[in-house]
C-alpha positions as CSV (number, residue, x, y, z in Angstrom):
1,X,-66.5,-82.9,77.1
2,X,-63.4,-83.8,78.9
3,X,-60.0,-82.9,77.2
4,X,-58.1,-85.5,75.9
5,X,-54.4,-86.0,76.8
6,X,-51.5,-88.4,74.9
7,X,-49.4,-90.2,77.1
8,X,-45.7,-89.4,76.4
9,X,-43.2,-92.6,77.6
10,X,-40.6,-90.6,79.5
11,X,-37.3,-89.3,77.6
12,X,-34.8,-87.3,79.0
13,X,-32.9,-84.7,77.0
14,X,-29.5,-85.6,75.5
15,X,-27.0,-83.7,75.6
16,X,-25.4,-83.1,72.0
17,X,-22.0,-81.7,72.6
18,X,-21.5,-84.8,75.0
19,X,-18.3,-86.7,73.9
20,X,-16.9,-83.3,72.4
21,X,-14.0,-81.4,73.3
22,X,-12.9,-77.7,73.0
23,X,-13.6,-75.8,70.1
24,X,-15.9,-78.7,68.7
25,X,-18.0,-78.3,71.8
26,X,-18.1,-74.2,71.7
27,X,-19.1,-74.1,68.1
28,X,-21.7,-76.6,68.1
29,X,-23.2,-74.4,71.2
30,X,-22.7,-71.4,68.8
31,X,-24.9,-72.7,66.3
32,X,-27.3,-74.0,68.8
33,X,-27.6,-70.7,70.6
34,X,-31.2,-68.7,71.0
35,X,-31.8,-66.6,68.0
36,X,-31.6,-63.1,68.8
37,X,-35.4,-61.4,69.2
38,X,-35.6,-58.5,66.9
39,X,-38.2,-55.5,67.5
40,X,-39.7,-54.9,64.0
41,X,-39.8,-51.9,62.7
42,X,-42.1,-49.4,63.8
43,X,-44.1,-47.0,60.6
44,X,-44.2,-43.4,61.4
45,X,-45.9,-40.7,58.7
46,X,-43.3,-38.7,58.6
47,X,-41.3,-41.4,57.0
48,X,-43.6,-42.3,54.6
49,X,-42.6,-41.7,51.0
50,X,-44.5,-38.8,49.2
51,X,-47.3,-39.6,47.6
52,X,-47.4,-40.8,43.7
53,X,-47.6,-37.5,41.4
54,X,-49.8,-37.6,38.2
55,X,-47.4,-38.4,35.5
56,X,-46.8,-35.1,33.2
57,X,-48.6,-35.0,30.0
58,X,-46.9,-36.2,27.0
59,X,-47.0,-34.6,23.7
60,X,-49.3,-36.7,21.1
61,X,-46.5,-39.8,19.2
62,X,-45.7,-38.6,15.9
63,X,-43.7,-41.6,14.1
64,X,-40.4,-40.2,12.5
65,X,-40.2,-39.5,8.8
66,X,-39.1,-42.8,7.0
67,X,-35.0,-42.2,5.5
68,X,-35.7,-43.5,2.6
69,X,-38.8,-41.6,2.2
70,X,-39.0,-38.9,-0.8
71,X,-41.4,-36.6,1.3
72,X,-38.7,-34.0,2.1
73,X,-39.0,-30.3,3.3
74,X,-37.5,-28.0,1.3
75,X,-35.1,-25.4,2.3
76,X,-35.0,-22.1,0.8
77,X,-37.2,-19.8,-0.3
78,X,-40.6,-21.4,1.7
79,X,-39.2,-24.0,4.2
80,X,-42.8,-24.8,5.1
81,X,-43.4,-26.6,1.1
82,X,-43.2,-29.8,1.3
83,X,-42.2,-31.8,-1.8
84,X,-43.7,-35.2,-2.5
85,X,-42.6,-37.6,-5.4
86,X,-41.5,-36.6,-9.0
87,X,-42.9,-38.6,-12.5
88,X,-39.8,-40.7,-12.5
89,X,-40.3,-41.8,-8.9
90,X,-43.8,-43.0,-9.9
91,X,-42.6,-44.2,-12.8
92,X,-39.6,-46.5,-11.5
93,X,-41.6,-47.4,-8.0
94,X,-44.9,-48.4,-10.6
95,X,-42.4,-50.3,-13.1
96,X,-40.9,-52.1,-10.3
97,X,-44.1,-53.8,-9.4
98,X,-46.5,-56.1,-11.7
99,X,-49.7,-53.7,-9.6
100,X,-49.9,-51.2,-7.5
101,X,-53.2,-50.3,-5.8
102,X,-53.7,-46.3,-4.9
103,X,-53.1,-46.7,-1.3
104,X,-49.7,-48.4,-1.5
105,X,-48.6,-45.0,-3.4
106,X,-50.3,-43.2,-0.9
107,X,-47.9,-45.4,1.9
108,X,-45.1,-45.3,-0.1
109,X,-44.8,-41.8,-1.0
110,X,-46.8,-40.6,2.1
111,X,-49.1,-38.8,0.3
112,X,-51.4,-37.3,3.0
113,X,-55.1,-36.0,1.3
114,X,-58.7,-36.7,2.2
115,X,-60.3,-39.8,1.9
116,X,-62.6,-37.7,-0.8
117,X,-59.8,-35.7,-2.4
118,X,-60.0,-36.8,-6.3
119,X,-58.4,-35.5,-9.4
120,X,-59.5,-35.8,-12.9
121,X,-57.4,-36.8,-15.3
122,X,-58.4,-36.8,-19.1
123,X,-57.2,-39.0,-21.5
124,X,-57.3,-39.7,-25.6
125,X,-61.6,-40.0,-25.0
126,X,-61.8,-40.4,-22.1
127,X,-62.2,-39.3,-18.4
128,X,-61.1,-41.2,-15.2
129,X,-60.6,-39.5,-11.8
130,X,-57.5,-41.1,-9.6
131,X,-57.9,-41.0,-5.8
132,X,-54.8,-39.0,-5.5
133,X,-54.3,-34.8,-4.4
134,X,-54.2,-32.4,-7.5
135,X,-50.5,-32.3,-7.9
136,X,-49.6,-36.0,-7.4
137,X,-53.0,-37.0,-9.5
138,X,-51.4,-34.6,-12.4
139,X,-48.3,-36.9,-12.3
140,X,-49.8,-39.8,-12.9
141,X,-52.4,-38.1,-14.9
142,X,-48.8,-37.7,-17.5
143,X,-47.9,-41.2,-16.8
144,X,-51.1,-42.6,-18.4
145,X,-51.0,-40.2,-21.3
146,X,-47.5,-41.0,-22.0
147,X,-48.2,-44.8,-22.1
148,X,-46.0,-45.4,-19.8
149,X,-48.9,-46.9,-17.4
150,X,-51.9,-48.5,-17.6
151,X,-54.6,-48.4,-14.9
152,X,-57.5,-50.5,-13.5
153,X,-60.7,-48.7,-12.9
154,X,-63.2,-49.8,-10.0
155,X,-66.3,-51.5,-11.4
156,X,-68.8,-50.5,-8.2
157,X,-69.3,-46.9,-9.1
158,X,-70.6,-45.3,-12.6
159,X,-67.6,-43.0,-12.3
160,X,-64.6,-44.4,-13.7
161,X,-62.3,-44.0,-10.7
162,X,-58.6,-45.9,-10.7
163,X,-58.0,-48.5,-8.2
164,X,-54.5,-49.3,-9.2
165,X,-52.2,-49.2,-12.1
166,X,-49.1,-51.7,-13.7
167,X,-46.4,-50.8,-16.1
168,X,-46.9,-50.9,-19.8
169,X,-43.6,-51.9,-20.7
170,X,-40.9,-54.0,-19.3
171,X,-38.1,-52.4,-17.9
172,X,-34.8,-53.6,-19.2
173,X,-32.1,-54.7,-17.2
174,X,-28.8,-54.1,-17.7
């Protein structure tokens, strides 16, 4: 296969500082100049950064306590007690709704306990069981009594056990 070749018509070069004078013609020449060849740079191990260290182990996240959050640690006599809400805490936050399921207590008060932990609570004839620890379940165990709250019991189990509660009466407003 022979190589092809394309036929050029002849040119000759032109010059481009022609017609220029001076400092016209020396800066065009500037700017026309050969770039400068630059050796690139050459990698040697010893220059090479360190290599990457396992990042140190962090301790587990553990959000911060809420600020408007009555779970408070008492100072005193046992520092490590930790005091969760009060009757009237339940008793305003519970009048200030129309319902209030068991776990948005359980948020709002952050009251930690098993998912099994139950207290009994016994009423006029009756007894219902309330999802809550024995301390908080006792509190609302004297909300009910007092009348001050009514509850709604779960219909799945043959225990009666409360799924929420609502106020009994309406709270006045000054």
């Amino acid at each position: 296969m022979a190589s092809a070749s394309i036929a050029q018509p002849d040119v000759e070069p032109v010059e481009l500082t022609e017609g220029l004078e001076g400092a016209e013609q020396e800066a065009i020449e500037a700017e026309v100049a050969e770039p400068e060849v630059v050796a690139p740079p050459v990698w040697h191990p010893a220059a090479a950064p360190a290599a990457p260290r396992a990042p140190e182990p962090r301790p587990p996240f553990r959000p911060a306590p809420a600020m408007d959050s009555p779970r408070i640690h008492a100072e005193g006599e046992d520092a490590a007690a930790e005091r969760t809400a009060t009757a009237p805490q339940l008793r305003r936050f519970i009048k200030s709704r129309a319902y209030v399921p068991m776990h948005e207590l359980r948020r709002r008060f952050a009251i930690n306990g098993g998912d099994d932990e139950v207290t009994q609570v016994d009423l006029e004839r009756k007894r219902i069981f309330v999802g809550l620890p024995e301390r908080e379940g006792r509190l609302l165990g004297e909300l009910l009594r007092a009348g001050d709250i009514g509850y709604e019991l779960s219909l799945d189990p043959i225990s009666p056990i409360v799924v929420g509660v609502y106020p009994m009466r309406p709270v006045t407003r000054v």
